[in-house]
C-alpha positions as CSV (number, residue, x, y, z in Angstrom):
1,X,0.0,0.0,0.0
2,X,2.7,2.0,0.6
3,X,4.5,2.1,-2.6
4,X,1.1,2.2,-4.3
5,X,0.7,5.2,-2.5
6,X,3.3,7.1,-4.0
7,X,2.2,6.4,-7.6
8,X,-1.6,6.7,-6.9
9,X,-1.9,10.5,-8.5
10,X,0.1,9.2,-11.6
11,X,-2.3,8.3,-13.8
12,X,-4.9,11.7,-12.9
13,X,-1.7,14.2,-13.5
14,X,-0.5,12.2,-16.7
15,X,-4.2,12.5,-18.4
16,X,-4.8,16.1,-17.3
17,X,-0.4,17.1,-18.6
18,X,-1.5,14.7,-22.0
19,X,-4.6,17.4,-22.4
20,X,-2.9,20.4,-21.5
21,X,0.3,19.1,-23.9
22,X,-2.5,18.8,-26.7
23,X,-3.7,22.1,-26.4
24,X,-0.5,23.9,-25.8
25,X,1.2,22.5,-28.8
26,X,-0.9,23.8,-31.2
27,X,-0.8,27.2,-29.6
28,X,2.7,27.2,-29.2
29,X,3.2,26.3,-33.3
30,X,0.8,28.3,-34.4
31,X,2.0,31.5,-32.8
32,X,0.5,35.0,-32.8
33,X,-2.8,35.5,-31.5
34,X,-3.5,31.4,-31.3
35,X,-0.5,31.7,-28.3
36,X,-1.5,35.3,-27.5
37,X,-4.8,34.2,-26.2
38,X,-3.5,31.1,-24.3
39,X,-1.1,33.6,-22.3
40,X,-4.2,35.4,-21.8
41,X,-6.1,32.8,-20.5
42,X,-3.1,31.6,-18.2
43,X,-2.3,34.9,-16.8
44,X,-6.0,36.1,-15.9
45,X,-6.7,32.6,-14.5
46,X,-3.0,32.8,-12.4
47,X,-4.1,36.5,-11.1
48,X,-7.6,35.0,-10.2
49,X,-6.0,32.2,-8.0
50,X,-3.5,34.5,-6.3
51,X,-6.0,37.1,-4.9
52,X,-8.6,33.9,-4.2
53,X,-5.6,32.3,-2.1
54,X,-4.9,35.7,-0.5
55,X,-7.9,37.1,0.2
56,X,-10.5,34.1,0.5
57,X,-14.4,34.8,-0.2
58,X,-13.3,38.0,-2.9
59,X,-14.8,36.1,-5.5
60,X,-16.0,39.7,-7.1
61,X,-12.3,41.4,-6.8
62,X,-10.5,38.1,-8.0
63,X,-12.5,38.3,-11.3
64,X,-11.8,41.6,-11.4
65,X,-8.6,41.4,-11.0
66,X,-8.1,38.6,-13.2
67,X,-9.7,40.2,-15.8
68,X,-7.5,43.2,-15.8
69,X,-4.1,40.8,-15.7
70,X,-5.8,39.3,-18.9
71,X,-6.5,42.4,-20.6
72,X,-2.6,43.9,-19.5
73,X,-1.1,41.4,-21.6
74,X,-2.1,42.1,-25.2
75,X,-2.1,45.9,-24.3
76,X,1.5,45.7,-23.2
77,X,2.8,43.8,-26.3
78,X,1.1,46.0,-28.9
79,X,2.0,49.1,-27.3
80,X,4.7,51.8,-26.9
81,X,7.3,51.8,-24.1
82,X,5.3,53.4,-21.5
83,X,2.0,51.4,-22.5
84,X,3.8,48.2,-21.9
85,X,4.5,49.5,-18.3
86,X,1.4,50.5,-17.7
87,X,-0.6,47.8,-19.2
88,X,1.3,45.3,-16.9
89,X,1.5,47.9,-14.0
90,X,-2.5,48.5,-13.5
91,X,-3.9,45.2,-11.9
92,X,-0.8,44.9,-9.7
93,X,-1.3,48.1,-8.3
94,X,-5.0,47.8,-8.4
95,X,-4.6,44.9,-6.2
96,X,-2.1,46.8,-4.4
97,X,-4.9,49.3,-3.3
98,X,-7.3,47.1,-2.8
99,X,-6.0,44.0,-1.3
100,X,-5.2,44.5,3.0
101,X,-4.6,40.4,3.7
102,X,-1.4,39.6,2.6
103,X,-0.4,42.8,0.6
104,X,3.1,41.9,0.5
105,X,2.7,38.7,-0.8
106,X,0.5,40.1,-3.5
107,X,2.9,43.1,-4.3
108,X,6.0,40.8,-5.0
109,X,4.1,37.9,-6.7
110,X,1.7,39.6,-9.0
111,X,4.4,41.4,-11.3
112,X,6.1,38.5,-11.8
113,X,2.7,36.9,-13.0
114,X,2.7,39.7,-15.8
115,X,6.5,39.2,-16.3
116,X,6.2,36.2,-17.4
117,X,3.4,36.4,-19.2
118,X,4.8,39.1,-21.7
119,X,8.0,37.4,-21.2
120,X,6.3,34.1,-23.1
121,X,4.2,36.2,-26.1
122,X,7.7,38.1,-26.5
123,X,9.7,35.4,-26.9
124,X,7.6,33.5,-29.2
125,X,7.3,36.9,-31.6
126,X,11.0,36.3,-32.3
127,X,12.2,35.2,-35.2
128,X,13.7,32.1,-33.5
129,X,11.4,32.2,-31.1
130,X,9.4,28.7,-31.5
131,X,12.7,27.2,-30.9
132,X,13.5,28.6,-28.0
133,X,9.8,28.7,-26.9
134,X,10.1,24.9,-26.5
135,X,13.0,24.8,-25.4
136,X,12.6,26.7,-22.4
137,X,9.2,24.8,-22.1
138,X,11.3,21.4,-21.8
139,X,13.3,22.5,-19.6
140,X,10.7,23.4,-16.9
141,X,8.9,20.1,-18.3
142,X,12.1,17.4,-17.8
143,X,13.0,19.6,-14.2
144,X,9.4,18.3,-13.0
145,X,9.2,15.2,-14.5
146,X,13.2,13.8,-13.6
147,X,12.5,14.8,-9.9
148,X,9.1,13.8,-9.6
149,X,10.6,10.6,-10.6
150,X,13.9,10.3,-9.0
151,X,12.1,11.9,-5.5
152,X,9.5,9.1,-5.6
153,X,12.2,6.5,-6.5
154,X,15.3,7.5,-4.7
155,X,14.2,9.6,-2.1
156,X,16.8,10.9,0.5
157,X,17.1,14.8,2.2
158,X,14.4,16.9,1.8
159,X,15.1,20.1,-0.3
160,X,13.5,22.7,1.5
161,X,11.1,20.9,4.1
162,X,9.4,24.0,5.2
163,X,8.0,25.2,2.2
164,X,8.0,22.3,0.3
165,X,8.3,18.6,2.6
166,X,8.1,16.8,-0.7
167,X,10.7,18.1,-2.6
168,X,14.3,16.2,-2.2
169,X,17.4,16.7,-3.1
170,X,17.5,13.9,-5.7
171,X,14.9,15.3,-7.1
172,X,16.1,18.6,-7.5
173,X,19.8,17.6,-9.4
174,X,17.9,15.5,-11.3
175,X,15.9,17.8,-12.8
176,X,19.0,20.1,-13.2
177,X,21.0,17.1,-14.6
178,X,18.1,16.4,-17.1
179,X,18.1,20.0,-18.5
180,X,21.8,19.9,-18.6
181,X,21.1,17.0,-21.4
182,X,18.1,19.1,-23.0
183,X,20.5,22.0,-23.7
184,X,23.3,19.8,-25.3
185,X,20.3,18.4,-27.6
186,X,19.6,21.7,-28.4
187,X,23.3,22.7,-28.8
188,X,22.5,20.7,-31.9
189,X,19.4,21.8,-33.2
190,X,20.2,25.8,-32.5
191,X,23.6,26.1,-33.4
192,X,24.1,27.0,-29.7
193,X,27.6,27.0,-27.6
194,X,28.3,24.7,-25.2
195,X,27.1,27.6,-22.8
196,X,23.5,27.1,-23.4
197,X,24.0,23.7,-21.3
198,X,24.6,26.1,-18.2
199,X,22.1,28.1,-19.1
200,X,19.6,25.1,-19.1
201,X,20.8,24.1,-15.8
202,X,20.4,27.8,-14.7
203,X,16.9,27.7,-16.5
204,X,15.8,24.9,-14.4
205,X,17.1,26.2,-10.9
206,X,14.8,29.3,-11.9
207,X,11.8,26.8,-12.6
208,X,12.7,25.4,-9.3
209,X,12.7,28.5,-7.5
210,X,9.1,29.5,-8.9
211,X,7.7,26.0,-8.0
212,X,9.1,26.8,-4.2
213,X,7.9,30.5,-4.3
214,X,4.2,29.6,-4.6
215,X,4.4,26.5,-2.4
216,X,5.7,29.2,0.4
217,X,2.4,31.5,-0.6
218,X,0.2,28.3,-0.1
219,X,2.0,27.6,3.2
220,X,1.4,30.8,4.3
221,X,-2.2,31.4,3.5
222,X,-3.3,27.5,4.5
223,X,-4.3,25.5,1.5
224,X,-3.5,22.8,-0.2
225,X,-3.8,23.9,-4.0
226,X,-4.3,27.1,-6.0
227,X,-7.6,25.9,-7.1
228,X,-8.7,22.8,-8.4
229,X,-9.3,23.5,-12.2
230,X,-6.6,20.9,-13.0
231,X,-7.2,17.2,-12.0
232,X,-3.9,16.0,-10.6
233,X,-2.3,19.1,-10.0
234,X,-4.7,21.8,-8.8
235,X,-4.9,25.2,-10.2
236,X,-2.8,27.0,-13.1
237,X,-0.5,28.2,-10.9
238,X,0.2,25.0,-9.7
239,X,1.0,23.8,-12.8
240,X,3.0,26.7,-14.1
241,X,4.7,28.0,-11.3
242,X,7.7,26.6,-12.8
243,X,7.0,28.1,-15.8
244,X,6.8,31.5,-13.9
245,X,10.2,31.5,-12.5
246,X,12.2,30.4,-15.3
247,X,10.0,32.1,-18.1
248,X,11.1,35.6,-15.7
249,X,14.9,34.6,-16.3
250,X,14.8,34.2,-19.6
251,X,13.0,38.1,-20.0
252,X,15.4,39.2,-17.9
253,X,18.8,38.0,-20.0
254,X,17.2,39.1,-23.0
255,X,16.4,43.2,-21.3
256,X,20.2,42.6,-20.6
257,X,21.5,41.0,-23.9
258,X,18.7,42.0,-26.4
259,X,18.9,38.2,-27.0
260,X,17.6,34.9,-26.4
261,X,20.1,33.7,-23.6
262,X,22.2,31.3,-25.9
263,X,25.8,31.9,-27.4
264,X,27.0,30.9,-31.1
């Protein structure tokens, strides 16, 4: 029973990730508004779960909310300078205003909501960017999948048992190790330097990071799972708190570089 146990959820999270793999693929490929209006989707949905989390019973504000985070992404990316700022600036500092439980929490988690959302349609406008759209996808992919697998299966020292008491150390080199081997793939495929192999392993400790930065908001506010629109894994931020962290890396090497973080 007990090593049943450990496997029991596998077969609810592998249907609901086959469906959501389904759908995001043909998003991803066919770009421009197709993958505009996924992000759109994602990002209200994420804002709705934070401010439900934070301040339970809000049902009005957290639609409201959500709805602006929606609208802030497609303004930002088809506007000037200062209308991108704005655009993702208004339902953080909305919520800002409006939110009393857990303000903090809300003002450091909600821009990086919109970060990464405009990090994700800005990426995939590139010229290169389906490549490196899925790339940076399979690396936040193989980090969950090598240490759900090598956690379950090897086991050992917990990562970071206050946040996150399942999380172990196997776990998390293995899914650093696996995007190691995703970036030397892709070393391949791109044309890449033998950089890009740190930069998946970098990519992956970002991914990490997210995945332990909402599992410290969920400890903190008392609940289990962002929502439960996803059978097997909760809410949307559940799922793509990973995504979050390392898709906020990536924006912020190319603000730096003015390029997708890989060297020929």
């Amino acid at each position: 029973m007990i090593a049943t146990s450990k496997w029991d959820d596998l077969k609810t999270r592998t249907a609901s990730s086959l469906f959501m793999v389904a759908v995001g693929a043909g998003e991803i490929w066919l770009g421009g508004p197709w993958f505009m209006a996924l992000i759109v989707a994602v990002c209200g949905l994420m804002f709705w779960e934070l401010v439900r989390m934070l301040v339970p019973g809000a049902e009005g504000l957290a639609r409201a909310l959500g709805g602006l985070a929606a609208l802030g992404v497609p303004v930002a990316i088809v506007g000037n300078t200062l209308l991108d700022v704005l655009a993702l600036a208004v339902p953080v500092l909305c919520g800002a205003v409006l939110i009393k439980r857990h303000r903090l929490i809300f003002n450091l988690y909600a821009p990086v909501i919109m970060l990464a959302g405009y990090a994700l349609v800005i990426l995939r406008d590139r010229e290169d960017g389906l490549t490196w759209l899925i790339w940076l996808i399979l690396v936040v992919v193989i980090t969950d999948v090598a240490g759900y697998f090598a956690g379950r299966m090897i086991g050992g020292p917990k990562f970071w048992p206050a946040i996150s008491p399942k999380k172990t150390w196997s776990g998390t080199v293995a899914g650093w190790i696996g995007a190691g081997v995703l970036g030397a793939v892709f070393m391949s495929i791109s044309g890449a330097g033998p950089v890009l192999i740190l930069i998946s392993m970098g990519t992956s400790l970002a991914s990490q990071m997210g995945d332990i930065a909402e599992s410290a908001i969920k400890r903190r506010v008392g609940v289990k799972d962002s929502s439960r629109l996803i059978p097997g894994h909760g809410g949307v931020l559940d799922r793509f708190d990973g995504l979050i962290g390392a898709a906020l890396l990536v924006l912020i090497v190319m603000l730096i570089y003015g390029q997708v973080p890989v060297v020929r």
